[in-house]
N, C-alpha and C positions, 0 to 999 in steps of 0.2 A: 672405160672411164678416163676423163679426159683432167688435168690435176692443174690447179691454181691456186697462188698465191696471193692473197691476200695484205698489203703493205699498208698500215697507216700511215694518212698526209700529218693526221696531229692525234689528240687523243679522242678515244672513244666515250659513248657512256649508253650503257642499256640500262634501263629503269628494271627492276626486279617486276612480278606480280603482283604487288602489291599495291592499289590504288594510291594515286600521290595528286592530291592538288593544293597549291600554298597556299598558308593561311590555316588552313585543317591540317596541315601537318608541317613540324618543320626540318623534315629527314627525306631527302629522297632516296630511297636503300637503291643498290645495283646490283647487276649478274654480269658473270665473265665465266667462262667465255660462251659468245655467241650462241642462242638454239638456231636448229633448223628454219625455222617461220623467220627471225632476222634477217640470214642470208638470203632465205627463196624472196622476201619484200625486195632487197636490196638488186637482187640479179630481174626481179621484173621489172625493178623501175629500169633496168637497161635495155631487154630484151621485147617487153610487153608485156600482157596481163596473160596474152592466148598460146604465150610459148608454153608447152609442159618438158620437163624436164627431172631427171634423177641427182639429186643429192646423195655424198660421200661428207660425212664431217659435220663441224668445222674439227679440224687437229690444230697442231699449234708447227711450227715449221722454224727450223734453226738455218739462219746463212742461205734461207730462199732455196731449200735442197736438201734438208735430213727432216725425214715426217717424224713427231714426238706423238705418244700417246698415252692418258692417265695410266698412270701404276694400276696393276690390279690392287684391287681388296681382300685378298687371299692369305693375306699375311700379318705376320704379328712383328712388325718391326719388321724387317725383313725373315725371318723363319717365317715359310709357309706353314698354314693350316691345314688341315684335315677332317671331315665327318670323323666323330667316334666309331660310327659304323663303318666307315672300312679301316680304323685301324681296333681290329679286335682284342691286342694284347694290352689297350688302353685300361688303368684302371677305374674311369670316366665312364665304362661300358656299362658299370654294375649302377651307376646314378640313375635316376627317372628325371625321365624330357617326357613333355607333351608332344605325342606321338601324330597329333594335326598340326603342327609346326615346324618346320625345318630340323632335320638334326643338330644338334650342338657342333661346335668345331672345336677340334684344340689341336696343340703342338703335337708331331709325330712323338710316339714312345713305342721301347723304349729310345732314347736319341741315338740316331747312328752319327757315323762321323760328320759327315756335313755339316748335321746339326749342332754338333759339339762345337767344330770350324766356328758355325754364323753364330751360336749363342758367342763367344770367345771372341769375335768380330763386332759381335752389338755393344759390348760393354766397353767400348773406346766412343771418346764421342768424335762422333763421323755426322756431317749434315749428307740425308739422303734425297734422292732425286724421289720428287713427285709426279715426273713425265718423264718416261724412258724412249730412247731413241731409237728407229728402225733397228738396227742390228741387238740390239737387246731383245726388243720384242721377238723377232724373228727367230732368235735363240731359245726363246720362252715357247715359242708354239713348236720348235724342236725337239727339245728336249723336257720342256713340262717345269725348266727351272730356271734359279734366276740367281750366281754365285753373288758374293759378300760383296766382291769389288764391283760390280757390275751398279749397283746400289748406288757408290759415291757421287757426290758432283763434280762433273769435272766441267760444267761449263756455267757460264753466269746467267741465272733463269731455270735452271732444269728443276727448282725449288720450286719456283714460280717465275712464269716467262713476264710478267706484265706487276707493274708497280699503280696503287692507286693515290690519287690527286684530291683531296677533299678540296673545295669551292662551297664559299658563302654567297650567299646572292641578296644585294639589298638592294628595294626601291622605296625610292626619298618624294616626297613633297614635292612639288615643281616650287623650284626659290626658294629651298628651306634644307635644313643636313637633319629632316626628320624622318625616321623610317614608319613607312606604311604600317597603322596594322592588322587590315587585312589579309595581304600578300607579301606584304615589306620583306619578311627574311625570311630564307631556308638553307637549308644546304645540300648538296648534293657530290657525289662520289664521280671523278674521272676514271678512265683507264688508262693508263700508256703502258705501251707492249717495250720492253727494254728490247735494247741494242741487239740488233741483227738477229730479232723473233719479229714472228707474222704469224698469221693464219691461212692453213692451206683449206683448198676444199675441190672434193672430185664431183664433176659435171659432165653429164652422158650426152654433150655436145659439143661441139669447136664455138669457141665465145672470139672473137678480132678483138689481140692485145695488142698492146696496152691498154686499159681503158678505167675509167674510173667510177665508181659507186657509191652514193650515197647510203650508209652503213648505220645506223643507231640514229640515238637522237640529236636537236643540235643542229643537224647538215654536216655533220663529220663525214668524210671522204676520205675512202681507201684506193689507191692504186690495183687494178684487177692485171696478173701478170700468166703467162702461161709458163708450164714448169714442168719439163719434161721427165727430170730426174724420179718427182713423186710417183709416175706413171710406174717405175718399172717395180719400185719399193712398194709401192702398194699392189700390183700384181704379185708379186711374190710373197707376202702378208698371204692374201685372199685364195693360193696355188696350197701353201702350207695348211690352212683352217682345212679346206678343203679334203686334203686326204687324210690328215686329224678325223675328218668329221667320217667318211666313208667308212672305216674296216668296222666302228660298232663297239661296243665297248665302256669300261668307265671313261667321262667326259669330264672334262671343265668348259663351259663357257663363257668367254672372254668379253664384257659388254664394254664395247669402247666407246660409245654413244652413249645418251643420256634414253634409258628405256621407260617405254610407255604403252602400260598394261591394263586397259581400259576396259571395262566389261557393266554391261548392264545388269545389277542384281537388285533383291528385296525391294520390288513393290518398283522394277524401272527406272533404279538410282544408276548414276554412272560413277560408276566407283574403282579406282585404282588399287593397286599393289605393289610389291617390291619383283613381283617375278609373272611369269607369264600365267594367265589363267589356264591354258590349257597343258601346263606341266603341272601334270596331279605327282603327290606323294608319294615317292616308293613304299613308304611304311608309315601311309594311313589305315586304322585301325578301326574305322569306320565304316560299315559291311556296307552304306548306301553310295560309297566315294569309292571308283575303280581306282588298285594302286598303279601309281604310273612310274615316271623315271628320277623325277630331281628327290636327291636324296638331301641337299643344302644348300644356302646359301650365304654370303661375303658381302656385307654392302651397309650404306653408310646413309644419313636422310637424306629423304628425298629434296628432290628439286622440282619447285612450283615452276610453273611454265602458262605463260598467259601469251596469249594470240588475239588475233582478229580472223573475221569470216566474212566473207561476200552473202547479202541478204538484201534482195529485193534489190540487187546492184550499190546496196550499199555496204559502206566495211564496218561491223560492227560487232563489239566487244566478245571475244567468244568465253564459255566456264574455263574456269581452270584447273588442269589436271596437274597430276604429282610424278614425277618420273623419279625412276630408281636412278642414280646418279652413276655415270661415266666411270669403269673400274671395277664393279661387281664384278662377281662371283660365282658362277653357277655350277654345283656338282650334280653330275647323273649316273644314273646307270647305264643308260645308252645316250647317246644322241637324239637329238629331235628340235626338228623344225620348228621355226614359230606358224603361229596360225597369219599373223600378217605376209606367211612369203607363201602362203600355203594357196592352192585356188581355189578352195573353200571361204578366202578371206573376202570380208568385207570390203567396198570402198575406201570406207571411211578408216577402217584399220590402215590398208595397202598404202592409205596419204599418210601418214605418220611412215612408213619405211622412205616414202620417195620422199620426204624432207630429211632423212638423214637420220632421226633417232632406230635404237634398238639394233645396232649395229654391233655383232660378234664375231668372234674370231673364237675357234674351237682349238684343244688344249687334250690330249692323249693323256691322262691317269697312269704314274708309271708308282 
């Protein structure tokens, strides 16, 4: 996997899912940062319609050379969480949960030292990082943790790398200072990525840099650069999941992507979730549902995601699915593959991995 950077010439703006045309509304809402479908448009309008190719991303990228990626959702301020069911001397154990729904989470008990450290460390106010840096992460799939200081910001952005621009937009009368009102006003949301932040992204091709793309709406223009450094950070990211993932074991899985769980149910509806369909419950109590591995999960609402689709050669509006957002959570019992990497899987599943969403990174249970 080959890694680029992604620079803005000025600012960005992706339109949300949300249908927008002025006149009928005077809000145009937006999404940051980028889905998969954004990039793959942007890299055909450079490549062709007939190149195929692998998506990695989009991350967010500091000083063109440190990959950032969303904080997990595992935690409670920074104290990690836990299934009740693995920690047994909980007294949270003796409550009733609906046994078809993920187990409960809560703070280790009783608190060992650590915890006592980060409780004792949360009650100062400290602004923490919402995007952690390779050597964090990298620490985190070592060791399963993530200390107090580790949390701070020490850089400007790691809050949020990109600041938003609201824009009014009025058209007048020709010879008049009257606003339209049909279409006359709306407004709509910019993006600008603050100082020496970009967007990286890994491509399972050599692309000739410099070169530049047309990115979001607009005709906004990004610099496409090639980036050696990400290559070796992100193979070591994907070396570490990896033998995470092999011995077997309790798991966490790390969704660094925005994941997307699609399955056809009741009556041929296509209907989404927060977690993979084929991670059945370890302690479903349901005699017609085999118990499987995920015992819980960390994660936050969803993110609507709208596309287009080629039909009849033309490109036209596709449904919109809901993806579990960048940062979940996933506890198991063992490991286990998605059905999209599986060769079982579907086409249509297999294109959602090669645009980049449902992307983990696996996590040893200590």
């Amino acid at each position: 996997m080959l890694w680029y950077n992604l620079i803005p010439l000025d600012v960005l703006m992706f339109r949300d899912a949300k249908p927008f045309t002025p006149g009928e509304r005077a809000w145009a809402s937006s999404s940051f940062p980028p889905n998969g479908h954004a990039i793959a448009g942007a890299l055909r309008g450079l490549l062709g319609d007939k190149v195929n190719f692998q998506l990695k991303g989009p991350f967010f990228c500091y000083r063109e050379q440190i990959l950032y990626l969303p904080r997990p959702l595992g935690f409670d301020g920074i104290i990690p969480l836990i299934p009740i069911a693995w920690n047994q001397k909980s007294p949270l154990n003796y409550a009733s949960w609906d046994k078809q729904q993920p187990c409960p989470l809560s703070r280790p008990y009783p608190p060992d030292k650590d915890s006592e450290n980060e409780e004792e460390f949360e009650r100062k106010s400290f602004k923490y990082r919402q995007f952690l840096p390779y050597n964090i992460v990298s620490e985190y799939l070592e060791t399963g943790k993530i200390s107090p200081e580790n949390w701070l910001v020490k850089e400007e952005g790691e809050s949020q790398p990109w600041a938003i621009e609201t824009r009014s937009h009025n058209a007048l009368f020709e010879g008049t200072r009257q606003v339209k009102d049909a279409d006359g006003y709306f407004v709509e949301n910019a993006i600008r990525l603050k100082k020496d932040w970009s967007l990286a992204i890994g491509v399972d091709r050599e692309i000739p840099t410099p070169a530049t793309l047309r990115l979001g709406g607009e005709g906004h223009r990004v610099i496409l650069k090639r980036c050696r450094e990400l290559d070796a950070q992100w193979d070591n990211l994907q070396t570490r999941s990896q033998s995470n993932f092999t011995p077997g074991g309790r798991k966490l899985a790390y969704l660094i992507t925005p994941g997307v769980f699609e399955r056809l149910h009741d009556g041929n509806k296509a209907i989404c979730q927060a977690w993979p369909w084929e991670w059945k419950l370890a302690h479903a109590t349901n005699t017609n549902q085999n118990r499987g591995q995920l015992v819980a999960i960390a994660t936050d609402k969803a993110v609507p995601i709208s596309c287009r689709l080629r039909h009849q050669g033309d490109s036209v509006p596709a449904p919109q699915v809901f993806a579990a957002p960048a940062g979940s959570i996933y506890y198991l019992e063992q490991p286990q593959k998605l059905f999209q990497d599986s060769e079982e899987g579907t086409e249509q599943a297999k294109r959602w991995r090669q645009l980049g969403y449902s992307e983990l990174l696996w996590i040893s249970f200590e």
